[in-house]
C-alpha positions, 0 to 999 in steps of 0.5 A: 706355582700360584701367582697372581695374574699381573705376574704371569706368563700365558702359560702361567709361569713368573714374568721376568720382573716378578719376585718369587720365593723358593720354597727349598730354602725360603729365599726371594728372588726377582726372576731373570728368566725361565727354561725347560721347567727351571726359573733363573733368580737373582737375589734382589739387593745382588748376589750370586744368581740360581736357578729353581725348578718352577715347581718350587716357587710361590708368589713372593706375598706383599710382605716379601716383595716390600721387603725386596725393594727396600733391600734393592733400594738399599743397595742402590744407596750405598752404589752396591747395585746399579740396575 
């Protein structure tokens, strides 16, 4: 997985925090936490939650996190997302 330096663990896996996107199904999520190779994600406005294998991530580009937040803000409006 590519992403960019501020968004990585040593080992070179997503931070908690970092939104990615899965490649199987083109979905952003904000990273919750990692195990044996799989990714845990959360859907950044809510949702349910899933897990993808670290080889099926990219980088969110700037165009998807921006896209994110102001899903996340969104949803913090309407009292849908507390976090």
């Amino acid at each position: 997985m590519t992403v960019s330096t501020d968004a990585q663990e040593a080992d070179g896996g997503p931070v908690n925090g970092a939104y990615v996107t899965d490649t199987r199904c083109g979905l952003v999520g904000e990273v919750i936490g990692r195990d044996a190779g799989f990714v845990r994600l959360r859907p950044p406005a809510g949702g349910a939650e899933w897990e993808c294998p670290e080889s099926a991530l990219r980088a969110a580009t700037a165009r998807e996190q921006l896209i994110a937040r102001n899903a996340l803000a969104n949803a913090r409006s309407r009292g849908d997302v507390c976090r």
